[in-house]
N, C-alpha and C positions, 0 to 999 in steps of 0.2 A: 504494500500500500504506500499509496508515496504523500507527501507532504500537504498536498492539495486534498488531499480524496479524507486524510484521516482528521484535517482543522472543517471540511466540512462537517461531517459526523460528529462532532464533537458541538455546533453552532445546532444541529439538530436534538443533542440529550440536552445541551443548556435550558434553565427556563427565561423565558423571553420576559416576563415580569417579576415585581418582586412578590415575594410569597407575605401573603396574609399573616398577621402573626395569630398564631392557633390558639385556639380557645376549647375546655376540655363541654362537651356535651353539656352538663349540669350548671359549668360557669358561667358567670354571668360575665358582659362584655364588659372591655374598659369602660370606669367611668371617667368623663374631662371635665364635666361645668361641678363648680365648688354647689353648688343647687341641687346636684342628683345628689353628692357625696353626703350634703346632709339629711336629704332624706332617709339616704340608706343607712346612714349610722349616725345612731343619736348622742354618740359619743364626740362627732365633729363639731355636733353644733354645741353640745357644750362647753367644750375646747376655746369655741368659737366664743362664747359669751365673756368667755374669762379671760380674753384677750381684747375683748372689749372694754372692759371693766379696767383691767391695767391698764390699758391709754385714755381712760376717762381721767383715771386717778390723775397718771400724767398732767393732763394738760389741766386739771383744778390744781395742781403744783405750779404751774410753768407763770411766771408774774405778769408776761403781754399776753395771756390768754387771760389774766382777771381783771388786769388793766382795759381789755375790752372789752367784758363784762361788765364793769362798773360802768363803762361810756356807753353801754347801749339799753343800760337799765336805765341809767338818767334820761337818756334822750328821749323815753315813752314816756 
């Protein structure tokens, strides 16, 4: 077989796209939007809360986040 004949055969078992990444029968598919993830686990969204919670604290620490607070309590 000569050089020509065996890089055809070879362009022939290749696959021409890329393969799916496989997912077992039972599994469920990737999840991507942070919205499924907390649906599916309620353990996200409580994670979720308590991350909330530490940058509230933050920024009732932080001085120009109260400094604009007081300016826009006065102003109503």
């Amino acid at each position: 077989m000569t050089y020509e004949n065996s890089k055809i055969n070879i362009l022939k078992i290749m696959p021409k796209r890329k393969a799916k990444p496989l997912t077992l029968k039972g599994e469920k598919k990737r999840i991507d939007s942070s919205r499924q993830k907390r649906r599916l686990n309620p353990e996200y969204l409580h994670n979720e809360s308590e991350r909330d919670k530490s940058t509230q604290q933050k920024r009732r620490e932080d001085p120009e986040y109260l400094a604009h607070q007081l300016s826009r309590d006065n102003s109503t």
